[in-house]
C-alpha positions in Angstrom: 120.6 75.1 106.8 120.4 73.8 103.1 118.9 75.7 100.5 117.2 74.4 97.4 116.1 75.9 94.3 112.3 76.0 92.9 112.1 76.6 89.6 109.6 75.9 86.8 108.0 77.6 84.1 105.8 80.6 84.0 102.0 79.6 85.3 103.3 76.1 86.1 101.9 76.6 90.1 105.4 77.3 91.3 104.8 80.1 93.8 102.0 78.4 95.0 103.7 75.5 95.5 106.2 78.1 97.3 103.4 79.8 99.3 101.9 76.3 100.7 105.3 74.9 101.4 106.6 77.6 103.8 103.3 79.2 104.7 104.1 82.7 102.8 102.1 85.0 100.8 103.1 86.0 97.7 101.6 87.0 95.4 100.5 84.3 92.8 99.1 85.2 89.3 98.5 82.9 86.3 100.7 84.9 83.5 104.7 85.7 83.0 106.7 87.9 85.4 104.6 87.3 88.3 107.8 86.8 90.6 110.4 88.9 89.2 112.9 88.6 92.2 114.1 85.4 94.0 112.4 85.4 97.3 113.4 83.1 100.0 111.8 81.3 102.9 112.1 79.0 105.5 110.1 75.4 105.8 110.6 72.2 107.8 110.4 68.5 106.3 110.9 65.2 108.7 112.5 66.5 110.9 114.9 68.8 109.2 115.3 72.4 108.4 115.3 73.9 105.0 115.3 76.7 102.9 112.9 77.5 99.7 114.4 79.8 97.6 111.9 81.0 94.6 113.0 82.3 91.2 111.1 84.2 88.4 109.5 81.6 85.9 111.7 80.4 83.2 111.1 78.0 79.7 114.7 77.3 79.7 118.4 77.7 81.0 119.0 80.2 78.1 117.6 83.3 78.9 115.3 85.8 76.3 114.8 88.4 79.3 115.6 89.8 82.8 113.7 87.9 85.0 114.9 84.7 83.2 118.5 86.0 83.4 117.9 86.5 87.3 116.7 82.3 87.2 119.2 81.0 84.8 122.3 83.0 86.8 121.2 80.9 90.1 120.5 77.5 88.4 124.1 77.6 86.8 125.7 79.3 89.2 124.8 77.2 92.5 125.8 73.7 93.4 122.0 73.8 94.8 119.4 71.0 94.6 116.3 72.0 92.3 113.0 71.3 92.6 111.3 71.4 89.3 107.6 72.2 89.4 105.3 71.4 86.0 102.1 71.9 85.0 100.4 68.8 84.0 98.5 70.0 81.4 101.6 71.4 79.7 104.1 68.5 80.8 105.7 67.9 77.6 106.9 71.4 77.2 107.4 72.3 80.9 109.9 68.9 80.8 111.8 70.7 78.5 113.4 72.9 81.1 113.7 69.4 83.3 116.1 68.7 80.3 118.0 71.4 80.6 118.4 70.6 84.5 119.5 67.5 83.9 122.0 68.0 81.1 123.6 70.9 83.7 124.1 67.8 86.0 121.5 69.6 88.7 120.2 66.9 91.5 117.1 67.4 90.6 113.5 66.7 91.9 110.3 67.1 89.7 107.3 67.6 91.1 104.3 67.6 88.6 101.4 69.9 90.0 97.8 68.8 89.2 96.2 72.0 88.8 92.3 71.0 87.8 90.3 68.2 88.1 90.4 67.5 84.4 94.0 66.6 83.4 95.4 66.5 79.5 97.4 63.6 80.6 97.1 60.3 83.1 100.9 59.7 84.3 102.4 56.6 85.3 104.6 58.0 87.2 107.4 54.8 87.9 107.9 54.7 84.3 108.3 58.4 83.8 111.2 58.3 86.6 113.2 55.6 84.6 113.1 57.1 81.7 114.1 61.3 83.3 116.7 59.8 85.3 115.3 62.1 88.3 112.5 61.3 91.2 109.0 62.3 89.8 106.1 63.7 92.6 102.3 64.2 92.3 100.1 67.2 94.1 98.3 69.7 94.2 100.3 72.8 95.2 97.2 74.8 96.2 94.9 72.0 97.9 97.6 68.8 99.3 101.6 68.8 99.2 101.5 65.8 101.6 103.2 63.9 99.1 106.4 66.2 99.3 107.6 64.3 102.3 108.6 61.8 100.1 111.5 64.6 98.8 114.6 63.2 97.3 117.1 64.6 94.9 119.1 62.9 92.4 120.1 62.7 88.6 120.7 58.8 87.0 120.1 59.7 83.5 122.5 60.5 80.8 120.7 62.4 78.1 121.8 59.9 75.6 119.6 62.0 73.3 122.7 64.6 73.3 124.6 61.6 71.2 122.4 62.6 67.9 123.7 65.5 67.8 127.2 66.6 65.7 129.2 68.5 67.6 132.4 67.8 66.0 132.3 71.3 64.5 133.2 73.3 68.1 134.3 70.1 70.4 138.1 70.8 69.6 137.2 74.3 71.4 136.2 72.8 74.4 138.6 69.5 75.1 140.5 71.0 77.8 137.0 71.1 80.1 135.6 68.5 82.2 132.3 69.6 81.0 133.0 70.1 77.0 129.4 68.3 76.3 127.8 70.8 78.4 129.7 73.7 76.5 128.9 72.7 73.2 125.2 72.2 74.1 125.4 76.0 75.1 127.2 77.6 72.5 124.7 75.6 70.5 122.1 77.3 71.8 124.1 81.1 71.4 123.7 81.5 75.3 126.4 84.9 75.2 125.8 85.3 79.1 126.8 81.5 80.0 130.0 82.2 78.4 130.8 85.8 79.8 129.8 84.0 83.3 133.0 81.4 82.3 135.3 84.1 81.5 135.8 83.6 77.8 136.7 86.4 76.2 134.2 88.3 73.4 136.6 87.9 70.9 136.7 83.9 71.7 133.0 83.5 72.3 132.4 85.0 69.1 134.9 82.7 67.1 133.3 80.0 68.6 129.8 81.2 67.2 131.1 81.6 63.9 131.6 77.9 63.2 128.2 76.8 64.4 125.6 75.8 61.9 123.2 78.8 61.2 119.9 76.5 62.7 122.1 75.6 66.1 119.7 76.1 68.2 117.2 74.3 66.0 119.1 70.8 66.5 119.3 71.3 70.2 115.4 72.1 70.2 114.8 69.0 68.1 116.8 66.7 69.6 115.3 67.4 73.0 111.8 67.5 71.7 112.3 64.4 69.8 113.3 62.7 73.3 110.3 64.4 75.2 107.6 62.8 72.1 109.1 59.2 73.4 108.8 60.0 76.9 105.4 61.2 76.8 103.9 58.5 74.7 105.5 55.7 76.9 105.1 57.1 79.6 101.6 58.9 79.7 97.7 58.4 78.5 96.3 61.2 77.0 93.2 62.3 78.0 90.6 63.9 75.0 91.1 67.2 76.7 92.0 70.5 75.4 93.8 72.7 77.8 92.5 76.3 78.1 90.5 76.2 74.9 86.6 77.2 76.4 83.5 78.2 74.3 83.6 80.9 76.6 86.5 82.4 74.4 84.1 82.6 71.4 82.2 85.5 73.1 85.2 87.3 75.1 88.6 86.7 72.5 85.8 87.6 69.9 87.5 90.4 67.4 84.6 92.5 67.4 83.0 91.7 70.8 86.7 91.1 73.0 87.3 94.9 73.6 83.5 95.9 74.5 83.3 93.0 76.4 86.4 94.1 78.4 85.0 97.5 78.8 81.3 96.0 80.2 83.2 94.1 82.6 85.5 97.2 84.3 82.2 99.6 83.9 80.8 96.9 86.5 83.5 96.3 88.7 84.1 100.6 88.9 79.8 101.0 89.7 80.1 98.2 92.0 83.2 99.2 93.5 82.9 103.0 93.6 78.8 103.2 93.9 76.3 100.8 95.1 78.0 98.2 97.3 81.4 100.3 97.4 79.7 103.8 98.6 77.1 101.7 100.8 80.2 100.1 102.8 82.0 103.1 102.9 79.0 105.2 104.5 78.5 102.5 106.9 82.4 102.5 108.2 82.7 106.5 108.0 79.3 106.5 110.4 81.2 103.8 112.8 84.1 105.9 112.6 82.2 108.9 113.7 80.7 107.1 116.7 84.6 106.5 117.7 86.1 109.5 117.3 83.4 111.8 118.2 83.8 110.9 122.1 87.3 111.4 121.6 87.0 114.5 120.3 84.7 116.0 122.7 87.1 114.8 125.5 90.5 116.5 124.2 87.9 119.8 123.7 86.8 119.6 127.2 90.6 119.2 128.7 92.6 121.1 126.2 90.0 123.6 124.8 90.3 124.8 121.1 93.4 125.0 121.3 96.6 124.1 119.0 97.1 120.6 120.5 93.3 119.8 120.3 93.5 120.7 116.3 96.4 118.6 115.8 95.1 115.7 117.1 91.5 116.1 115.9 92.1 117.7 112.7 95.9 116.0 111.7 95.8 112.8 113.3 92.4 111.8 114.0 91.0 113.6 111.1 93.7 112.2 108.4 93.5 108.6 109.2 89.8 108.9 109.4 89.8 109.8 105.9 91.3 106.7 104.3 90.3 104.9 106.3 86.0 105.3 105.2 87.7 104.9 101.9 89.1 101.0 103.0 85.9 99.5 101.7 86.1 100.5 97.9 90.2 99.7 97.9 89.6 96.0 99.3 86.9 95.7 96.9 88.7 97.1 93.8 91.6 94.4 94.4 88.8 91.4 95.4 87.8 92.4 91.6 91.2 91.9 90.5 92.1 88.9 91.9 88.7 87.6 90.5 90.0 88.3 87.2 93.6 86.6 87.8 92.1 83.3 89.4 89.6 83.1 86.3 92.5 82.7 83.9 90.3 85.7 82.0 93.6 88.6 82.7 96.0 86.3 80.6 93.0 86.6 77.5 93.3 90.6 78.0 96.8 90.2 77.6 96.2 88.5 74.1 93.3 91.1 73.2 95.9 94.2 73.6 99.0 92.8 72.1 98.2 94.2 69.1 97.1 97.4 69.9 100.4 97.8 72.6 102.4 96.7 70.2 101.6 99.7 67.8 103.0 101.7 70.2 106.1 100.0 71.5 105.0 98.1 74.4 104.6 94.5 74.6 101.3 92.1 75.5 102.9 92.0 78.7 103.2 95.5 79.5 99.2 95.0 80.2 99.8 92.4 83.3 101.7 96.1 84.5 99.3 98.6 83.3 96.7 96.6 84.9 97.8 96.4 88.3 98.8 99.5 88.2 95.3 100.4 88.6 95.6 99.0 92.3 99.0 100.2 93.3 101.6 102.3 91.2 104.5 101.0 93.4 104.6 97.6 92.8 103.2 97.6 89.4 106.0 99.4 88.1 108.4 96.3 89.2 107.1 94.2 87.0 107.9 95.9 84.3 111.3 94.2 85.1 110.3 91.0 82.9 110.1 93.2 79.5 112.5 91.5 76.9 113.5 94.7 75.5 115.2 97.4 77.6 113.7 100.1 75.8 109.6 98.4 76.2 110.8 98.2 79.8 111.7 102.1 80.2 108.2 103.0 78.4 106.5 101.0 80.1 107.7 102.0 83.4 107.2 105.6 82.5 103.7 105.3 81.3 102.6 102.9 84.5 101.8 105.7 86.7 99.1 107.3 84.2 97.2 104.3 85.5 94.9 105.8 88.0 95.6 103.9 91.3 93.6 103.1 94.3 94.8 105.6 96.1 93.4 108.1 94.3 89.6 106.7 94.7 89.4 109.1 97.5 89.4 112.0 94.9 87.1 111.1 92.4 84.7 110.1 95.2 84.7 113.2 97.2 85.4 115.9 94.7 83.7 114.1 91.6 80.7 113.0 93.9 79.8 116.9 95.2 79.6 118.0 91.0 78.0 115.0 89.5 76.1 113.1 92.0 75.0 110.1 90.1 76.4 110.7 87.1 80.2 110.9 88.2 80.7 107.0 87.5 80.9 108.0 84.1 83.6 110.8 85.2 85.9 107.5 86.7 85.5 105.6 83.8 86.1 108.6 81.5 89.2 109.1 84.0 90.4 105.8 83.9 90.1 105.7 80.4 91.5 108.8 79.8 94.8 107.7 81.8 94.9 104.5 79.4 94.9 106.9 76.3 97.1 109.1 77.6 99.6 106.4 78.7 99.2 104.9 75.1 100.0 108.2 73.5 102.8 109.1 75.4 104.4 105.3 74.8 103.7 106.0 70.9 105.7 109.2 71.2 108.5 108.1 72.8 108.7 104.6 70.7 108.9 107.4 67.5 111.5 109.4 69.1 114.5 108.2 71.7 112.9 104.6 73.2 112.3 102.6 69.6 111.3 99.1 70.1 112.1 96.4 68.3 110.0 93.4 67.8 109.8 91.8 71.4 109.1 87.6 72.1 106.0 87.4 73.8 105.0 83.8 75.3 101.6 83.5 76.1 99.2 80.5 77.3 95.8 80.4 78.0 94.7 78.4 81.1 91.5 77.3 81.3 88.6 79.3 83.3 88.8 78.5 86.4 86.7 79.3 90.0 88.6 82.1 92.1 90.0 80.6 95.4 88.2 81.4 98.6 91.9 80.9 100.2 94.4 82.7 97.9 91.5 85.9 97.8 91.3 86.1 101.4 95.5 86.3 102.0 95.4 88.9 98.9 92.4 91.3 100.4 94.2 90.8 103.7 97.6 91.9 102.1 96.6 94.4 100.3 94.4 96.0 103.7 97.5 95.4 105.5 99.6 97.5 103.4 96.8 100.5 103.0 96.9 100.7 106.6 100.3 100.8 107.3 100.1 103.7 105.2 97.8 104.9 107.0 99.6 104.8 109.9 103.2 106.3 109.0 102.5 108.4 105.6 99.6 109.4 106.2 99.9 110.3 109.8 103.3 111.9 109.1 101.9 114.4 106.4 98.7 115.6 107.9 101.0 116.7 110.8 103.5 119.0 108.4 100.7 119.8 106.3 98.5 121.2 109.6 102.0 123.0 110.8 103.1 124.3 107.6 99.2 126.0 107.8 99.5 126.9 111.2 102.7 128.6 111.9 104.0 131.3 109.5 107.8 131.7 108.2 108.4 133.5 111.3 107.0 130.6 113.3 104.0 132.5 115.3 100.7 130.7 115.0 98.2 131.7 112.8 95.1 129.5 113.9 92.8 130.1 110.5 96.1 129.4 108.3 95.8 133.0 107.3 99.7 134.0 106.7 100.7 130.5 107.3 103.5 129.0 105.3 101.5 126.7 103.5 99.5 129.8 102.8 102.2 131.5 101.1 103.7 128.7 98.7 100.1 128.4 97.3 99.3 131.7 96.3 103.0 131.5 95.1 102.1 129.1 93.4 98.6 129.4 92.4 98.9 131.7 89.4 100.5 128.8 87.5 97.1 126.9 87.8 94.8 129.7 87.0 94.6 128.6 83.3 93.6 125.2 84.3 90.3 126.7 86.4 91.7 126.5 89.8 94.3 129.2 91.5 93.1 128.5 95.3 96.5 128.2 97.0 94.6 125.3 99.4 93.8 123.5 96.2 97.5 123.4 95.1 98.9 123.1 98.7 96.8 119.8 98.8 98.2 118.5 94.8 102.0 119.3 96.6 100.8 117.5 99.9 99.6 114.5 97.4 102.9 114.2 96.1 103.4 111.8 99.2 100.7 110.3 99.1 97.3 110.6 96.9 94.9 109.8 99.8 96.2 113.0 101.4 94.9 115.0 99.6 91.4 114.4 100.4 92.6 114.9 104.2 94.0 118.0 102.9 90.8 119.4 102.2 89.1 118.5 105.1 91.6 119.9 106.9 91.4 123.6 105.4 87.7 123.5 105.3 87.2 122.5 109.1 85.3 119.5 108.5 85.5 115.9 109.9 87.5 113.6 107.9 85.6 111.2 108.7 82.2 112.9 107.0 83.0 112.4 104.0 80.0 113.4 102.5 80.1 116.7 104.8 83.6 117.4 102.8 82.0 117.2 99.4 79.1 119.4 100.8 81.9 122.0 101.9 83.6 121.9 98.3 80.2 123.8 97.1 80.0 126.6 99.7 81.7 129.9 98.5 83.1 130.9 102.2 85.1 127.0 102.2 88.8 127.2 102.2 88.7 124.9 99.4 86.3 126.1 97.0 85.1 124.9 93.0 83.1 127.7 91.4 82.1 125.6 87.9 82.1 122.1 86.8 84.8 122.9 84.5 87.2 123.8 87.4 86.4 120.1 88.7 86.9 118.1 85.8 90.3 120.3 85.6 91.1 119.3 89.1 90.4 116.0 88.7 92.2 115.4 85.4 95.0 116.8 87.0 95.3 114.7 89.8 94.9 111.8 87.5 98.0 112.5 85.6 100.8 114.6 87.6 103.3 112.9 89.2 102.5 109.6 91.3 103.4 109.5 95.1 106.8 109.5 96.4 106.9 105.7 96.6 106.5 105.1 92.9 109.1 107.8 92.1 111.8 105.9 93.9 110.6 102.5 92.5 110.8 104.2 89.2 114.5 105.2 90.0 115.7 101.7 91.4 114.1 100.6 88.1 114.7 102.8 85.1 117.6 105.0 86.4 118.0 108.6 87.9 117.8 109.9 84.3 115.1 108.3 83.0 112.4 109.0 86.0 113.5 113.1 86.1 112.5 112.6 81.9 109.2 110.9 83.4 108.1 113.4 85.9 108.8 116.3 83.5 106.7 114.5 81.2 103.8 114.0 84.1 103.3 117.5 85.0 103.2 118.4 81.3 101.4 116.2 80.7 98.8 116.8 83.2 99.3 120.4 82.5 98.3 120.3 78.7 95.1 118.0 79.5 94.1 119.6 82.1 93.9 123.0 80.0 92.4 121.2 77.0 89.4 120.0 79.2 88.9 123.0 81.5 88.7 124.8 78.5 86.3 122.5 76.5 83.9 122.1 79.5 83.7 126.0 80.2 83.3 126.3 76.6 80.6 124.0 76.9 78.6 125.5 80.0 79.0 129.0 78.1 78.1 127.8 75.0 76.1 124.9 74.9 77.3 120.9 73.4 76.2 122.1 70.1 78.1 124.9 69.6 81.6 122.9 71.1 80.6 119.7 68.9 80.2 122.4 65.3 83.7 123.9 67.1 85.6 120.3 67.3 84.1 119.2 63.8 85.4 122.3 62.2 89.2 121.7 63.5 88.3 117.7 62.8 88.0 118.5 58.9 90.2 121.1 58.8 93.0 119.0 60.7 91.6 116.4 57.5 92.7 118.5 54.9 95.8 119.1 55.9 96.6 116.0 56.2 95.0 115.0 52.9 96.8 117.9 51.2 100.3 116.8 52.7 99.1 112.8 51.3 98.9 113.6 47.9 102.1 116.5 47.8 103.8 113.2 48.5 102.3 111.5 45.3 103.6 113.8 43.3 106.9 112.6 44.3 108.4 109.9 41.2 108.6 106.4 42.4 112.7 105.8 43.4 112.9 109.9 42.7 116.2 110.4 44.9 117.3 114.2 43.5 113.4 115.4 44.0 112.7 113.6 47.4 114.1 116.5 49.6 111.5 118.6 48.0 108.7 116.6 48.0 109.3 116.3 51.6 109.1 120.0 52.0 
């Protein structure tokens, strides 16, 4: 079965064209380092048999970072056909990489995807072939790729453009080799890896560098872009359209209003999705869920009284998937909200709005297309990191990722948060979601000061025009996203209510202990609950449900339930329970909430995203980021349990004179340290030891 290539340029349509090709699912977004792997699929065309094989979004064959490396490896590498997907509103520069396919002697196939009804350019399409060299197709990847049946590969055209350019200075190097053109168009361009990939030596590679002109890769750029100016004004009308510029932008890429406006926008999605509509659809599946189970449950009492068996399959089983499941609702509708803001084009704008402010810290304006979706899942999001330039923006912000609060913990905020501060504990999740941004921005900043420096990092970045959310792509992302909650549901989740409900019903010397008195999980939490006493919560159930959340965050909620005896699918009954002094699982003060809470929002993600982070980052690396996680959470925790007691003792007054007094004193310090240092002569070199001091 033949295999052909699909590549194309970042946002160019090329894993939809992928998607409505082979009838897959991927997942599609309209910025760089969607697809960070090649993915592979199978798709039939008159008659014949073929395989797709998708690669991460590249500009050209010399690669500036990983997932371009991954691209440009396969290209070179493969004898296979390409099909080159561009974006007609950026054909000039996504024909650049056609360039490059060409002048590698790729058979090559472009196909030119008309992504909105208004178009930057009108193409005549017969004229455009003659002049490539290569066959030239028109579709829609999304809406009709009926045109693809007219599929044929080939490469007439020799860039002639090549010719301008003096390569007399490195040809000697190269006139052993069939393909010395080829190799003097890449060392032009400095591409290291292409060389190491044809076994020349460092030594020679860097001899051959030295003789190049200092603006090599200028002349390469020019000539090609020269060649491109011709093709597109014989070959194309253009239309008095400007691509992705809206008067939208005036409002949202504001400098003063971008950042509010960004904050209005997730306040609505979190009420929407965690209150009104979100709570309203949850209420109405957990009341379904009780009409279901209930029967059950009265039939396993009735023929296996209350019994062991009967609590493991009402209280573990039943009872756990219950649980996350009424919680279903608020997770499809937090990543329906999502995917509005990908299919909008409005996520690659927040991208531009925080490059500055990431950059301060040693991320990159792309480390926001990860932090973002790590507000959905943890897992994948930290994969992306993959297309960082720089190794050491990749590490950080890998590391920092999982301070993202993710869906699965909406569980927790809902059910604890929602039994302390009714109403008012939307603004507890967006003070927690907020708080995890900060907290991942401050922990970047300190390690780009001490062992992960950054150094100033490409960043790429286009702005497609708004655009209306497909109906289509939504639905297959809502239905993936469901389909992988459930699936959790059904191993992870199952799995660990079952050692969670044995470890608290058997002790170490395995006899039953049916109220968990003695039980094994009942010792490792008091173990271990004097550690959390500081923090404003040392009930062993509490911490035996943060270690049972280790797998999985949605556990923990089933956790609870669990200990306290009540119906995990009642949700409301479990936050009830959470304010009764004879529950298992008990909160005596706000303080001790917020505590909790904060806590669960920063220790260590779920076993899933630990062993993503180690396939990404290393071994070292994510045992650095975990110890960093539970200090982390630790140190916060404290701080705020502290500051709310203070402030239930005390009063907001008192805390606010308390906070201003450190503020100013912290001021003067810092003030008095400032002008130590002006003391210091300009260019004072025997003095500047002490001045430091």
């Amino acid at each position: 079965m033949e295999e052909i290539l699909l590549v194309g340029n970042p946002n160019a349509g090329k894993t939809t064209f992928f998607n409505s090709l082979t009838r897959a699912n991927e997942h599609v977004g309209n910025w760089h380092g969607v697809t960070v792997e090649e993915k592979k699929k199978e798709f039939s065309l008159n008659g014949e048999k073929f395989t797709l094989v998708d690669t991460p979004g590249i500009y050209s064959l010399t690669p500036l970072s990983f997932e371009e490396e991954v691209s440009c490896k396969i290209v070179l590498e493969s004898k296979l056909k390409v099909i080159n997907i561009c974006d007609l509103n950026n054909l000039q520069r996504n024909l650049y990489l056609t360039l490059c396919l060409i002048e590698a002697g790729k058979e090559v196939c472009v196909v030119i995807n008309e992504i909105d009804r208004r178009q930057k350019y009108k193409v005549n399409r017969e004229k455009l072939e003659a002049l490539l060299g290569v066959k030239v197709l028109m579709l829609n990847a999304e809406k009709n790729i009926d045109e693809i049946k007219n599929l044929d590969f080939f490469n007439k055209k020799t860039p002639n453009y090549l010719k301008k350019v003096d390569f007399s200075c490195i040809l000697p190097q190269f006139s052993n080799f069939d393909d010395k053109i080829y190799l003097c168009v890449k060392a032009f361009e400095r591409d290291k890896s292409f060389f190491i990939r044809q076994n020349f030596k460092e030594e020679d590679i860097e001899q051959i560098f030295s003789k190049l002109p200092e603006n090599s890769m200028e002349i390469i750029a020019k000539a090609r872009y020269e060649f491109l100016d011709e093709v597109i004004e014989k070959a194309c009308v253009k239309n008095d359209f400007v691509y992705g510029k809206s008067k939208l932008d005036k409002i949202l890429l504001n400098k003063y209003l971008a950042f509010p406006c960004f904050l209005v926008i997730l306040a609505i999605i979190f009420y929407l999705t965690f209150f009104s509509l979100g709570a309203l659809l949850s209420d109405a599946l957990s009341s379904l869920l009780s009409l279901i189970t209930t029967p059950i449950s009265n039939f396993l009492l009735g023929h296996l009284g209350d019994s062991f068996v009967y609590h493991l399959f009402n209280d573990a089983i039943f009872g756990g998937v219950a649980t996350v499941l009424s919680f279903l609702p608020q997770v499809v509708l937090l990543f329906f909200f999502l995917s509005v803001l990908e299919d909008s084009g409005y996520l690659s704008r927040v991208a531009f709005i925080f490059e500055d402010i990431l950059g301060k810290v040693g991320l990159s304006g792309k480390s926001v297309y990860t932090l973002l979706m790590g507000f959905g899942c943890s897992t994948t999001a930290i994969m992306t990191a993959r297309n960082m330039d720089n190794k050491n923006s990749k590490i950080k912000t890998a590391l920092v990722c999982p301070y993202m609060s993710c869906s699965a913990k909406i569980p927790i905020y809902a059910v604890v948060g929602g039994a302390f501060f009714g109403a008012n504990n939307i603004f507890v999740i967006i003070g927690l979601y907020l708080l995890g941004v900060v907290v991942a921005i401050t922990i970047s900043k300190l390690l780009d000061m001490t062992v992960l420096k950054s150094n100033n990092q490409t960043f790429i970045l286009e702005f497609p025009p708004y655009r209306h959310m497909s109906l289509k792509r939504t639905g297959k992302v809502l239905l993936e996203n469901s389909k992988h909650f459930l699936v959790k549901v059904g191993s992870i989740m199952i799995s660990m209510n079952v050692i969670v409900f044995l470890l608290s019903s058997f002790s170490f010397s395995f006899s039953y202990c049916p109220d968990g008195t003695g039980s094994m999980l009942q010792t490792i939490g008091k173990f271990l609950a004097p550690i959390f006493a500081p923090l404003g919560f040392d009930n062993w159930a509490v911490v035996s449900a943060l270690l049972a959340g280790l797998v999985a965050k949605e556990v923990v909620v089933s956790s609870i339930a669990m200990f306290n005896g009540i119906d995990s699918s009642a949700t409301r009954l479990i936050s009830e329970s959470l304010l009764l002094p004879t529950s298992v699982v008990y909160f005596s003060s706000n303080a001790s909430v917020l505590s909790f809470l904060v806590f669960s929002l920063l220790y260590v993600p779920c076993i899933a995203s630990v062993s993503m982070l180690i396939q990404e980052v290393g071994k070292k690396w994510t045992i650095v980021g975990v110890i960093i996680e539970l200090v982390t959470a630790y140190v916060v925790s404290f701080i705020v349990f502290n500051i709310a007691f203070a402030i239930e003792i005390f009063g907001w007054t008192f805390v606010l004179i308390l906070l201003a007094f450190v503020f100013i004193l912290l001021s003067l310090i810092f003030i008095y340290r400032f002008i130590k240092r002006k003391k210091c002569p300009f260019n004072c070199k025997n003095c500047q030891k002490k001045c430091k001091k």
